[in-house]
N, C-alpha and C positions, 0 to 999 in steps of 0.2 A: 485400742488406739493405734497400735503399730497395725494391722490389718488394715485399718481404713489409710494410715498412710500410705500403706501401702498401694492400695487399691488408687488412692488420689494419683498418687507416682505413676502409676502403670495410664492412668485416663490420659495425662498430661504426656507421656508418650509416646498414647496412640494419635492424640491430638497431632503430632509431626510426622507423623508415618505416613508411610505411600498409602495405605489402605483408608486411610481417614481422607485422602484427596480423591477418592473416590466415587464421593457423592455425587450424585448424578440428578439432575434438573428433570429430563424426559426420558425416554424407553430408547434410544438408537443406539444399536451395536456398532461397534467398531468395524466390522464390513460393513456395515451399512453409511457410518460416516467416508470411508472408504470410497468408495460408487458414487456416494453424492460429490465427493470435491475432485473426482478424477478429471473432471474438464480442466478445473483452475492447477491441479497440478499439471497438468500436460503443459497448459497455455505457457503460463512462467512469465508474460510480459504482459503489464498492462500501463494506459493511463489515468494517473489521477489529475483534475481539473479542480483549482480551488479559483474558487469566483463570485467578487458579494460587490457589497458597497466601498471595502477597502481599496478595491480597483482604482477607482474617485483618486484617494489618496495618494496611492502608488507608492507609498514607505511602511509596506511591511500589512499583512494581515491582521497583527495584533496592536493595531495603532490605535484603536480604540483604550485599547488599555496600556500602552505604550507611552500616549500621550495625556492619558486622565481626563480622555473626553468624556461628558455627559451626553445624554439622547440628546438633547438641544442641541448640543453642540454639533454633531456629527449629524444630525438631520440634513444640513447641505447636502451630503454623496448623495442619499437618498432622492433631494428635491431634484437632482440632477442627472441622476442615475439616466441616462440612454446609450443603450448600445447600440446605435445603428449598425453598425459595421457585423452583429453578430450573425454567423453560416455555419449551425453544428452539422451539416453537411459536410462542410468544407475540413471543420475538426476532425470530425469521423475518419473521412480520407484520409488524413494526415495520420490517424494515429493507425491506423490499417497497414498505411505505406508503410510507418516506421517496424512494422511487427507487430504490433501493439494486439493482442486478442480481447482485451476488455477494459473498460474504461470508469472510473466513480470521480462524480461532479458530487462539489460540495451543493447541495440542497437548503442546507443554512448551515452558517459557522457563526462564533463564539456572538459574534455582533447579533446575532438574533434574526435577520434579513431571509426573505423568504423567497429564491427563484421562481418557486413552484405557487399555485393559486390554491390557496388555502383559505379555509370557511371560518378559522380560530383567528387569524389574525390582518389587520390592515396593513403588516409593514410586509409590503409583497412583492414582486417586479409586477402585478397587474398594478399596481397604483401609482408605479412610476411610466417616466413617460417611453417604457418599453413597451405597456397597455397589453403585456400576454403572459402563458406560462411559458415561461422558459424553460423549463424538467422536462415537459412535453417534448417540446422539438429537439430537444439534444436526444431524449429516448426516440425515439422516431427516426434520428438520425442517426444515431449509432446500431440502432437494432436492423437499421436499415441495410449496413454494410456489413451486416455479419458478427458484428462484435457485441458479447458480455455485456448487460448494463448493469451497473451499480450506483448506488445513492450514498452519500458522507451525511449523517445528520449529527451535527455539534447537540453533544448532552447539555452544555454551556449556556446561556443567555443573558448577554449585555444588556439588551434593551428589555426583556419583560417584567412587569411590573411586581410579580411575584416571583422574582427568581431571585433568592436572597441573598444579600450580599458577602463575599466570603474574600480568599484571601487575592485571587487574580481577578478581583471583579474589577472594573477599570476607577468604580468609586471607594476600594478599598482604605478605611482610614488609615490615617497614618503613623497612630499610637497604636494599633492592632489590639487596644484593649477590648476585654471583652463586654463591659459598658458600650462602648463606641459602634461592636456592630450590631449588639440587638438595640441602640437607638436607631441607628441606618433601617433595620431589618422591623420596626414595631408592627409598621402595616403588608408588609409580603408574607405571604404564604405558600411555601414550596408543597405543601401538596396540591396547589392549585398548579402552579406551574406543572408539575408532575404530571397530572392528566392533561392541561396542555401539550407534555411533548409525545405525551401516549397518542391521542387526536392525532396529531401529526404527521405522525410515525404511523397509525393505523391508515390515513388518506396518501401515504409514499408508495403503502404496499397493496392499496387496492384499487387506485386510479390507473394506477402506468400499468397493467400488464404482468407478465412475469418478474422482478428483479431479482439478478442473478448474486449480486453482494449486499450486504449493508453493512457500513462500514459508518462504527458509535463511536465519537468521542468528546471528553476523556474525562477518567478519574482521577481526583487528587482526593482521597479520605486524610485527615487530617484529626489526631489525637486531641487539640484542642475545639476541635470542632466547627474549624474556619475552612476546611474543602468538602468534599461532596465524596461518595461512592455510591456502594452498593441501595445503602439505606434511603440516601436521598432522591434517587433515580427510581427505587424500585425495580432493581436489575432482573431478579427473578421471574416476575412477574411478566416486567415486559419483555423478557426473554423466550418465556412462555408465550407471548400474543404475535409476537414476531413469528415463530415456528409455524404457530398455527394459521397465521396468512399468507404466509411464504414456506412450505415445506421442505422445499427444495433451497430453501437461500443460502448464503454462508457468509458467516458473520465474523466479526474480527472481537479484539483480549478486550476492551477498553470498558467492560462494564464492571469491572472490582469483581468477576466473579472467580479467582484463582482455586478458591475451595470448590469447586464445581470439576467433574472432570469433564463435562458437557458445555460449562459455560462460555469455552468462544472455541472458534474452529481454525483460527491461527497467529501466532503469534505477529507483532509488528515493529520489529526490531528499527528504529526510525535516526535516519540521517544517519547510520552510524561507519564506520569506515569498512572499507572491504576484510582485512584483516578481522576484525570483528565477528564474521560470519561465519567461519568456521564451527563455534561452538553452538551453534544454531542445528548442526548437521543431525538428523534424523528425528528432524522434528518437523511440525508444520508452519512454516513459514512465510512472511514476504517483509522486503523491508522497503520501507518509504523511499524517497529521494526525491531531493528537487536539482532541475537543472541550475541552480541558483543557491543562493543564502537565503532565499524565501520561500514561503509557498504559494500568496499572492502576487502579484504584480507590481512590481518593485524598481522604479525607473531607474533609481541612482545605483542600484547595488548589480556591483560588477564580479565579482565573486561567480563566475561562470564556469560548471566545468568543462573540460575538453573533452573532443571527441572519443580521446583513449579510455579517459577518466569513465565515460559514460559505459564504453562498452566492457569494460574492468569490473561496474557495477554488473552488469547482465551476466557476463559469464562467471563472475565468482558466484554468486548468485545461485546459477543453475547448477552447479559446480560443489556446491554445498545442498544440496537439491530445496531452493528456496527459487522463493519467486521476488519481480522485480517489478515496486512500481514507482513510473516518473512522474513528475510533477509538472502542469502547465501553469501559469497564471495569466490567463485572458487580463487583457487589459481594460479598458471599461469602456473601451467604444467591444469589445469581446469579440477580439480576435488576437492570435497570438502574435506572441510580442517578437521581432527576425529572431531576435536572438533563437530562442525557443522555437522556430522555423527550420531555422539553420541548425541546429543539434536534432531536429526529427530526420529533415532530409539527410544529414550525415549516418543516423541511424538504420535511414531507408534504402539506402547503396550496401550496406555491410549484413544489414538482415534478409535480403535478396537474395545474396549470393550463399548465406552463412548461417540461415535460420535451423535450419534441418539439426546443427547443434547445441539451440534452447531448446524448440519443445519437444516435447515428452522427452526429456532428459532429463539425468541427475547427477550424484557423485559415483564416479568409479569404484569398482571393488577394489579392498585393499590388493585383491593379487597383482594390479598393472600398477607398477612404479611410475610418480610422475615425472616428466623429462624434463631435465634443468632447465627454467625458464620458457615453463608453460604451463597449463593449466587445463584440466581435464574433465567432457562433459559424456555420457553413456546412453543411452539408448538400448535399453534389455529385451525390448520386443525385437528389433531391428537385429540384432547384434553386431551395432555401432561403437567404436570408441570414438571420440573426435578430439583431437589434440590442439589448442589453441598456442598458436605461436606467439608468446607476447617477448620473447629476444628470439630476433630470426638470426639462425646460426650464419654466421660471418663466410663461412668454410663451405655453405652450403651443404652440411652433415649433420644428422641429427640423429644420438644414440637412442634409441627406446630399450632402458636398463630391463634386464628379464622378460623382452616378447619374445623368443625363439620359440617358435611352435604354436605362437597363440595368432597371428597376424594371416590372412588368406591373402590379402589384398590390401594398397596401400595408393591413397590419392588426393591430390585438390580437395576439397570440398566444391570451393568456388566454380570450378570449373568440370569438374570429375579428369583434371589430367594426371597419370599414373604415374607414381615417385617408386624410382626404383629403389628395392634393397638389394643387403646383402647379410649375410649372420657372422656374428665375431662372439662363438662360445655361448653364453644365454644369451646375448645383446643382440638387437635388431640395428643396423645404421641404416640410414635411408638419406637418398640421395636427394638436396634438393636442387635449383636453380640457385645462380650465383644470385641475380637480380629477383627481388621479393616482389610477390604476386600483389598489385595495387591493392590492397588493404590491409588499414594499421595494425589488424592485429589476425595475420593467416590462419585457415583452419585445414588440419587434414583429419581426414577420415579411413581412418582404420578398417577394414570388415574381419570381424573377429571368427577364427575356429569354433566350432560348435564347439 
């Protein structure tokens, strides 16, 4: 008896051990996951585009369940659904101009809505009076100007008839008794749904061409067994059918597979503040963001942020060596709304001058000290520091604690104009201009001693 407790003792943990998170779904080495993500690591900036029938609405993405619509209900957006106005051409540029090296449109979200022309279902943009696939032209259009495509497909479904109802479904009862949801749920059947969004997810990844992301969400597993994960999805599996249409693709956390050491290729640390990012450092990363308190198209919500705020996100970001993605919400004629105009174009003035310090960059080695009031991006091939000025010194003086020796060269970024130094014992100062170089937040570039 004490043996076998023993031995129980010892199962339970290895159960929490690193080696038990080990498990691994398919055969790829770690250089070889390596190789495959070195594009999205280099990139660092993309956009994300969320865009359905909520448009219609224009208060919030999740207004289907926000406001306890039924399909009846919320069939207007759909009867209505025309985007005349939509040019993912026009997109494309915008998000090019901004930096932007890859972009994922949502394909369908939680509402069920289908941009793309799919054989499984009639709730589609060909059947409203858009009369096409919209997936198509925005790939066409993005793949056009050089940038990354990627597809969003919500694991979720408002509207299908076998997708059962659980705790954020918008018909969630209201006593959460569990009578209450297997009378809601007598006649759905989530393994139908299930091969539903297989079908789906199989015609994402074999109609368009290459796609370079897929980006699944999300999981709620739930002990009482009112949310979804792994089980319900079939994460495994369909993880396994994704590889195998897409070998090259790269996928995001969102399928409950954490026991997997293979099961996503990076984390998606969402809305969360810069500050936050930090502890992200040496892992793979990208965190969400939206220009906004939304992700769709959200008329009344003013909650905007600034252009400092935006670029705070990008360079902390790289900085922690993560990646950064923004959020559009086309409006429902599908085009972007000034606001989210005006924050690309101000993006597109500073990453002109100033890109060379996102990509293929990361965080600095701990041996270059950061300089009070700024923030620090690397480039190892190059042997680049770039220093981001976010308090430009008053005195026009800027100490670099501990570079004596390490520094060849020191300039603008923006412009390559040469800031001179001088050395004070380990300390670098370097001279700048009284008047700060038009942009909110200056970058110099370092050329580091071998």
């Amino acid at each position: 008896m004490f043996k076998r407790t023993q031995l129980l003792f010892a199962l339970v943990l290895l159960s929490f051990s690193p080696v038990f998170a080990q498990k691994m779904i398919g055969t790829e080495t770690d250089a070889q996951k390596q190789k495959r993500m070195e594009w999205w690591t280099d990139d660092r900036f993309g956009m994300f585009i969320h865009w359905g029938l909520y448009s219609g609405a224009a208060r919030h993405e999740w207004v289907k369940h926000n406001e306890k619509i039924d399909n009846a209900g919320y069939q207007k957006y759909f009867d209505q659904f025309n985007p005349d106005l939509f040019d993912p051409q026009k997109w494309a540029r915008q998000a090019k101009a901004a930096g932007m090296k890859y972009a994922v449109l949502t394909t369908k979200h939680h509402e069920g809505f289908c941009l793309f022309d799919s054989k499984f279902t009639d709730y589609k943009a060909p059947n409203t009076k858009a009369k096409r696939d919209l997936v198509r032209e925005y790939v066409n259009a993005f793949r056009g100007q050089g940038l990354k495509v990627g597809f969003y497909y919500s694991l979720l479904d408002w509207h299908h008839p076998d997708y059962t109802i659980d705790e954020i479904h918008p018909q969630s009862p209201k006593d959460k008794s569990d009578a209450s949801y297997a009378a809601l749920n007598k006649n759905r059947d989530i393994a139908k749904y299930r091969q539903y969004m297989r079908n789906q997810i199989t015609e994402l990844l074999t109609k368009y061409g290459k796609i370079d992301i897929l980006w699944l969400d999300f999981s709620f597993p739930r002990k009482d067994g009112h949310g979804k994960g792994k089980d319900e999805w079939g994460s495994v599996e369909l993880l396994k059918l994704i590889r195998k249409l897409q070998p090259g693709i790269i996928v995001d956390n969102r399928l409950n597979l954490e026991e997997y050491k293979d099961g996503a290729d990076f984390e998606t640390p969402e809305q969360v503040s810069t500050a936050e990012l930090a502890k992200y450092r040496g892992k793979t990363w990208e965190t969400c963001q939206t220009f906004s308190g939304s992700w769709g198209y959200y008329r009344d919500e003013n909650t905007w942020k600034t252009h400092r705020q935006l670029l705070d996100l990008l360079i902390t970001s790289t900085s922690n060596g993560g990646n950064l993605i923004l959020n559009v919400g086309p409006t429902a004629r599908g085009e972007f709304d000034y606001r989210a105009t005006n924050a690309l174009d101000s993006l597109s003035r500073w990453m002109h001058a100033n890109n060379q310090s996102i990509y293929n960059c990361t965080f600095a080695p701990d041996s270059y000290k950061i300089p009070e009031g700024t923030k620090l991006t690397y480039n190892k091939v190059n042997g680049r520091l770039y220093v981001h000025l976010f308090d430009y010194p008053k005195d026009g003086k800027l100490t670099l604690p501990g570079y004596n020796g390490k520094i060849k060269y020191a300039q603008f970024l923006n412009d390559h104009s040469e800031l001179l130094s001088k050395t004070d014992g380990q300390n670098v100062e370097l001279t700048l201009p009284v008047k700060k170089p038009n942009y909110e937040i200056p970058v110099i570039e370092l050329t580091l001693v071998n």
